[in-house]
TORBAGU-374007 format. One record per residue (C-alpha): residue in one letter; x, z, y; residue number from 1. Coordinates in nm, 2 decimals. Layout:
+------+--------+--------+--------+-----+
! rest !      X !      Z !      Y !  nr !
+------+--------+--------+--------+-----+
!    A !      X !      Z !      Y ! NUM !
...
+------+--------+--------+--------+-----+
REM end
This chain:
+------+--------+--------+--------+-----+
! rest !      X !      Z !      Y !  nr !
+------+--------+--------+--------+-----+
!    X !   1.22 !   1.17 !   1.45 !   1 !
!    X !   0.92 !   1.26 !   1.21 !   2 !
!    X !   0.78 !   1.64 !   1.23 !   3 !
!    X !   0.78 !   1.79 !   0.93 !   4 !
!    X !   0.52 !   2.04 !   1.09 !   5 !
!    X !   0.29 !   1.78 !   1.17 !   6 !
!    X !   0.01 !   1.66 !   0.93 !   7 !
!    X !   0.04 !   1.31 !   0.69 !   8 !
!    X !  -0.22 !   1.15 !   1.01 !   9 !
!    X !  -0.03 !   1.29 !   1.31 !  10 !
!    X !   0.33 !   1.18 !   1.20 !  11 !
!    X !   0.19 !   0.81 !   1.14 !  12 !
!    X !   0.04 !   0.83 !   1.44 !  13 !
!    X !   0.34 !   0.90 !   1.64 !  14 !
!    X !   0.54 !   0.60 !   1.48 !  15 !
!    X !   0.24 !   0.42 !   1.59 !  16 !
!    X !   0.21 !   0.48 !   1.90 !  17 !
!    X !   0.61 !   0.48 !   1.92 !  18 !
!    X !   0.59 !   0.11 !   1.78 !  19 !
!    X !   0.74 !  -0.16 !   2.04 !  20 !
!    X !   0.54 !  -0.41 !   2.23 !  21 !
!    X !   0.65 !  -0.71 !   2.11 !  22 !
!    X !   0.82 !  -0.73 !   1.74 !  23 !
!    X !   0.99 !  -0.48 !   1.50 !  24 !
!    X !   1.16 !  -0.51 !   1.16 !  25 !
!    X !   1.09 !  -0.32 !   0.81 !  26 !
!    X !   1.48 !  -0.19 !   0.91 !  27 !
!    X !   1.37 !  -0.06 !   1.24 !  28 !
!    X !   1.07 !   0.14 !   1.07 !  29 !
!    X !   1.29 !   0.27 !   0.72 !  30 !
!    X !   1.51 !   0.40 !   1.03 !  31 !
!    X !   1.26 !   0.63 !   1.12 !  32 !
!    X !   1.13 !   0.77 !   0.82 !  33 !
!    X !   1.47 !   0.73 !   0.59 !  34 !
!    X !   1.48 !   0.79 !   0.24 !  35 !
!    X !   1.30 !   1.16 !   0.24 !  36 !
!    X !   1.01 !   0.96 !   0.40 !  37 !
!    X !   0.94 !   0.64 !   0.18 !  38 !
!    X !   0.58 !   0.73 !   0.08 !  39 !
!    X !   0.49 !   0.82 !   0.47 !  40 !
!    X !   0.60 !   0.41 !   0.49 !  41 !
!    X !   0.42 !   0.33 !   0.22 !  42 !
!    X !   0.14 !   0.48 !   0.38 !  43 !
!    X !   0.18 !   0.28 !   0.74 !  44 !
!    X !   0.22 !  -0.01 !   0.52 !  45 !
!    X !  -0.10 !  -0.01 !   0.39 !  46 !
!    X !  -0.29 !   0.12 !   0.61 !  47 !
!    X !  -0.34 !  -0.27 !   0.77 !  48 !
!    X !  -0.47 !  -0.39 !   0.47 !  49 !
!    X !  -0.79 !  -0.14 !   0.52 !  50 !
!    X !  -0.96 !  -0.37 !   0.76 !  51 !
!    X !  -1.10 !  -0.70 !   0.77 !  52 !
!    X !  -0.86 !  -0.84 !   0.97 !  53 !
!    X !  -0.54 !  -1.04 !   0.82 !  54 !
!    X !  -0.21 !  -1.10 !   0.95 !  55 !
!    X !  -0.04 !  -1.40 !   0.79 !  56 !
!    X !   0.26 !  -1.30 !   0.54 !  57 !
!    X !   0.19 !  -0.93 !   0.60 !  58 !
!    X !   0.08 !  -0.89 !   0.25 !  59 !
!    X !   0.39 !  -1.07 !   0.10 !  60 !
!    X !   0.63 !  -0.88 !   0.32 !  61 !
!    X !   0.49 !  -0.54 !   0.29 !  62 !
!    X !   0.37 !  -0.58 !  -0.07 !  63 !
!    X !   0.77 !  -0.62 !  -0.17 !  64 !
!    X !   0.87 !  -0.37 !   0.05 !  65 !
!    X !   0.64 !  -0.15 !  -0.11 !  66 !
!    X !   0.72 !  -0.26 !  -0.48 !  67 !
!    X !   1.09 !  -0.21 !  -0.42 !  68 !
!    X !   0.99 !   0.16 !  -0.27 !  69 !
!    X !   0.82 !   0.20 !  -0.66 !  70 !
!    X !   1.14 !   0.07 !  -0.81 !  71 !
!    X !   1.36 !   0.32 !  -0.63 !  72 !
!    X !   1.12 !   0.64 !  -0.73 !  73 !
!    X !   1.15 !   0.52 !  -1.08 !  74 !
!    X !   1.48 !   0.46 !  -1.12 !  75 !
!    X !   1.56 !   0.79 !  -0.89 !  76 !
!    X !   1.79 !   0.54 !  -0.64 !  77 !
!    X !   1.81 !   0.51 !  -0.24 !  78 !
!    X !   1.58 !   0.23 !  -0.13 !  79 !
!    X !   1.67 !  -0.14 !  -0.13 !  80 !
!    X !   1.57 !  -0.39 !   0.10 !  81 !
!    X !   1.68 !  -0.77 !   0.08 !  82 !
!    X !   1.83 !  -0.88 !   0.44 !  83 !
!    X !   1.56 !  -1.12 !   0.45 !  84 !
!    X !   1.29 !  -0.87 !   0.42 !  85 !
!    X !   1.47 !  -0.58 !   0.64 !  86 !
!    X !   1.53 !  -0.79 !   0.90 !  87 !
!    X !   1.23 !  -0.97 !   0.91 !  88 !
!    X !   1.03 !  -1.01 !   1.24 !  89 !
!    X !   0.68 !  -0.86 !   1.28 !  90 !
!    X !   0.43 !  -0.89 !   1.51 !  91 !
!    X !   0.40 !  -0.53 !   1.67 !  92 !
!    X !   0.15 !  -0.66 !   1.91 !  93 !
!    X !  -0.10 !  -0.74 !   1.61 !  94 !
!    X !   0.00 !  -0.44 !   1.38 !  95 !
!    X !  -0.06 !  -0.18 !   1.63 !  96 !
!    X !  -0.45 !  -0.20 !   1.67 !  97 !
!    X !  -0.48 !  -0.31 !   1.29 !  98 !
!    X !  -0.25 !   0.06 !   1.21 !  99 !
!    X !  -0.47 !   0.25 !   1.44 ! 100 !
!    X !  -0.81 !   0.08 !   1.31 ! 101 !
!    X !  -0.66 !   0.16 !   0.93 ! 102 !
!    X !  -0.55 !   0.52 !   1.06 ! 103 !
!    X !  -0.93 !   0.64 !   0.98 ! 104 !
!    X !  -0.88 !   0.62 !   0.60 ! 105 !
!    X !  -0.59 !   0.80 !   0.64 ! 106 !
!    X !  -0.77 !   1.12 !   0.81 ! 107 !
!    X !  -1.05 !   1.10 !   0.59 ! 108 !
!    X !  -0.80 !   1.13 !   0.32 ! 109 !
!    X !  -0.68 !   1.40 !   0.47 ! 110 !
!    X !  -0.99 !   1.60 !   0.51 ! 111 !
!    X !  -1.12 !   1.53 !   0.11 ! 112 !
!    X !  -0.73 !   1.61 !   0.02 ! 113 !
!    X !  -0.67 !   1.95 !  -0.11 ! 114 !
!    X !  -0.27 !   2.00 !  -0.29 ! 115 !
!    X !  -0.21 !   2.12 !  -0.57 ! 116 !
!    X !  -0.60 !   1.99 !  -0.74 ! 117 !
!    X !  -0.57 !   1.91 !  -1.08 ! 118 !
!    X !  -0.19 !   1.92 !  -1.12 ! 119 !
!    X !  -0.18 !   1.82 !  -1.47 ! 120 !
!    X !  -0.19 !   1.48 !  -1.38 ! 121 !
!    X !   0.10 !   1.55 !  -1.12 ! 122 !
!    X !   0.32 !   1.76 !  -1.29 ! 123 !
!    X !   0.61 !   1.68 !  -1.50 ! 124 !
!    X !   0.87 !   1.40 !  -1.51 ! 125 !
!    X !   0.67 !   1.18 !  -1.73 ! 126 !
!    X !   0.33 !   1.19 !  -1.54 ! 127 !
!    X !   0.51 !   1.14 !  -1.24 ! 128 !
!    X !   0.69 !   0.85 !  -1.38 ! 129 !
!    X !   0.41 !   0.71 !  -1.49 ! 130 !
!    X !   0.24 !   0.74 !  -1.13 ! 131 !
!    X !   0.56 !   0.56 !  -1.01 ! 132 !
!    X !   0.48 !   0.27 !  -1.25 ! 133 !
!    X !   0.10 !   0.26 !  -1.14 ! 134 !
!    X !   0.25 !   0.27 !  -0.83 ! 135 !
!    X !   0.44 !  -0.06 !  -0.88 ! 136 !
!    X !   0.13 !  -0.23 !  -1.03 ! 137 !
!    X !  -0.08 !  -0.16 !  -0.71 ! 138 !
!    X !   0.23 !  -0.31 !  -0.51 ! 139 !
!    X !   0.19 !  -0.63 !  -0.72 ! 140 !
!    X !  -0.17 !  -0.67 !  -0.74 ! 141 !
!    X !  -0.13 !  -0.61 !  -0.31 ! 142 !
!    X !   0.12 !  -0.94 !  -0.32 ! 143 !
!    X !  -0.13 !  -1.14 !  -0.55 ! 144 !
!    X !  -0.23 !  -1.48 !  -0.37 ! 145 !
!    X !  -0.60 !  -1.40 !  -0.31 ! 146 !
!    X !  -0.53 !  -1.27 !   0.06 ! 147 !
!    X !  -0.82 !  -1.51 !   0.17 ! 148 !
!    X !  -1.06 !  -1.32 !  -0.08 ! 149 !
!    X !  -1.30 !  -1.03 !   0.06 ! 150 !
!    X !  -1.15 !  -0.69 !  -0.04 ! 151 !
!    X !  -0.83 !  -0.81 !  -0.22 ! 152 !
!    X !  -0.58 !  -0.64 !  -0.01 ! 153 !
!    X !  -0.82 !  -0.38 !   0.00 ! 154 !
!    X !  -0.86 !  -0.21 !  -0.32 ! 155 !
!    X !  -0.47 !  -0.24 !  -0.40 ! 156 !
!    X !  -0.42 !  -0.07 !  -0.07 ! 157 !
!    X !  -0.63 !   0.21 !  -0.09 ! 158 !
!    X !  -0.49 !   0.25 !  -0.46 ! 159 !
!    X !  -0.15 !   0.29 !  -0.31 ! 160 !
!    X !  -0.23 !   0.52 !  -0.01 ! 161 !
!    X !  -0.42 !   0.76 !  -0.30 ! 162 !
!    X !  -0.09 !   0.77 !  -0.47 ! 163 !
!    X !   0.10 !   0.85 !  -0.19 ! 164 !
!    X !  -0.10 !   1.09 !  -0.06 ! 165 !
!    X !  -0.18 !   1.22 !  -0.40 ! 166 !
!    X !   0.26 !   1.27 !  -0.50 ! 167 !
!    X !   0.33 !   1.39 !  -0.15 ! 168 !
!    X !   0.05 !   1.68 !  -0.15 ! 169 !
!    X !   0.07 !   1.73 !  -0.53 ! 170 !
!    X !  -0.28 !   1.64 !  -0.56 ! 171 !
!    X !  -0.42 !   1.50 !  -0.88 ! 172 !
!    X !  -0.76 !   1.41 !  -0.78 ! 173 !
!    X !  -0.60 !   1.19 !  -0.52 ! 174 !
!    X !  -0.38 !   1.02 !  -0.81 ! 175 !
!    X !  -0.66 !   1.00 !  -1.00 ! 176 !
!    X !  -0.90 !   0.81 !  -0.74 ! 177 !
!    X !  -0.59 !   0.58 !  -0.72 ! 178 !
!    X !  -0.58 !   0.47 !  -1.12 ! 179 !
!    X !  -0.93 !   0.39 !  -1.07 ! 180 !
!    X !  -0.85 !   0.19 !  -0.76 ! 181 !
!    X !  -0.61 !   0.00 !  -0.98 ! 182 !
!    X !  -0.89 !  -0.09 !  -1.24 ! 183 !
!    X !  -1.13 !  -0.16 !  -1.02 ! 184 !
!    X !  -0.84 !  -0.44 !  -0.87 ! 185 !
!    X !  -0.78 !  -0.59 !  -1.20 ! 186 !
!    X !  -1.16 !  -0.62 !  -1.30 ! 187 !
!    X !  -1.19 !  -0.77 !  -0.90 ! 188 !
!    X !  -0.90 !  -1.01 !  -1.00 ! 189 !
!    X !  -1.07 !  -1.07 !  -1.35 ! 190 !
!    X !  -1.37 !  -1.18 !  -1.19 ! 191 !
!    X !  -1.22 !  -1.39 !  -0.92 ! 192 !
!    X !  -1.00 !  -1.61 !  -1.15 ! 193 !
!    X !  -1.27 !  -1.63 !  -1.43 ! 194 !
!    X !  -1.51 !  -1.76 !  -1.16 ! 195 !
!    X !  -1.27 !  -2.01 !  -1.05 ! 196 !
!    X !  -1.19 !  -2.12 !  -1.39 ! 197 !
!    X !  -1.58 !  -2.14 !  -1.47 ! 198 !
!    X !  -1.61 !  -2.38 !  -1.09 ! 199 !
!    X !  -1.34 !  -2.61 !  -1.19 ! 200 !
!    X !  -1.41 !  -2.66 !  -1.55 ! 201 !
!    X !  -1.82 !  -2.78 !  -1.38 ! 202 !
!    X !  -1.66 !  -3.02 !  -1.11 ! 203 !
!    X !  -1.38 !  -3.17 !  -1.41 ! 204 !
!    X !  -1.69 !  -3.21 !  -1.65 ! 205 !
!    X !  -1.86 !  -3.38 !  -1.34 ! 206 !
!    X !  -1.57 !  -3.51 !  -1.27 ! 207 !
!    X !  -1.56 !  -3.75 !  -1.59 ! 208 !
!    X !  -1.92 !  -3.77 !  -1.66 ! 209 !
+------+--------+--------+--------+-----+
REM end
């Protein structure tokens, strides 16, 4: 069980660290944080995509758990998960050292945090619903297909980790820095696909020289 006494950092770290050595399920960890706890998962989820390592299909499989955890806080409802994605095998072996390596945004988040900061961008149904949907965008940009790209898990990431911690501690600085995480995805995205478009119009025109 979670502490509700414990800081954002130490109650990740103790599902971490409580984490089995071989495989786990998205199931096994809702379990443990339940529906009071989604953004705390959304924040282990994302935490892997800090580092330059990747773990084949994480993205995809995290990316729709996380997009179906924005759909429930916008439409208010329990959380969702498709059999195939609940019961889903992980490697735990691979996530643990990626979680803990990840874990340092997390405490510098914590330490640059302060609840409550600019709460006009927090407070109220409508700005929170429209965090929720800016929410859901960072969960689709996460599931894009440029895994093999420097930095494209990245940015979404850390845009969703700002929102969570920015909702959960009421903190609209932190909800801020997360908007511009978003743009700063979509002008990443922009470039990437107007760079490839730019490479394979040259090798077509070469092409048929």
């Amino acid at each position: 069980m979670l502490d509700d006494e414990a800081t954002l950092g130490e109650q990740l770290e103790h599902v971490i660290q409580g984490l089995p050595a071989d495989t786990l399920t998205l199931g096994e960890l809702l379990d443990v944080f339940g529906d009071e706890g989604l953004l705390l998962l959304t924040m282990l989820l994302t935490v892997v995509f800090l580092i330059p390592v990747s773990i084949p299909g994480v993205s995809t499989v995290f990316g729709a758990a996380i997009l179906l955890v924005g759909i429930s806080r916008l439409l208010g409802r329990p959380l969702w998960l498709p059999s195939s994605i609940r019961h889903r095998a992980l490697p735990a072996a691979k996530l643990r050292p990626a979680l803990q390596q990840g874990m340092v945004w997390v405490r510098r988040l914590e330490r640059i945090s302060r609840p409550r900061r600019m709460r006009t961008l927090v407070d109220g149904r409508a700005r929170l619903q429209l965090t929720n949907l800016a929410f859901i965008l960072a969960a689709v940009l996460l599931m894009a297909p440029f895994g093999f790209v420097p930095f494209s898990n990245t940015l979404p990431a850390l845009a969703l980790l700002l929102y969570s911690v920015g909702i959960m501690q009421r903190d609209g600085g932190a909800v801020l820095l997360g908007h511009l995480a978003n743009i700063a995805t979509i002008v990443y995205f922009s470039v990437l696909i107007g760079g490839g478009g730019v490479a394979a119009r040259e090798l077509w025109q070469r092409f048929v020289a």
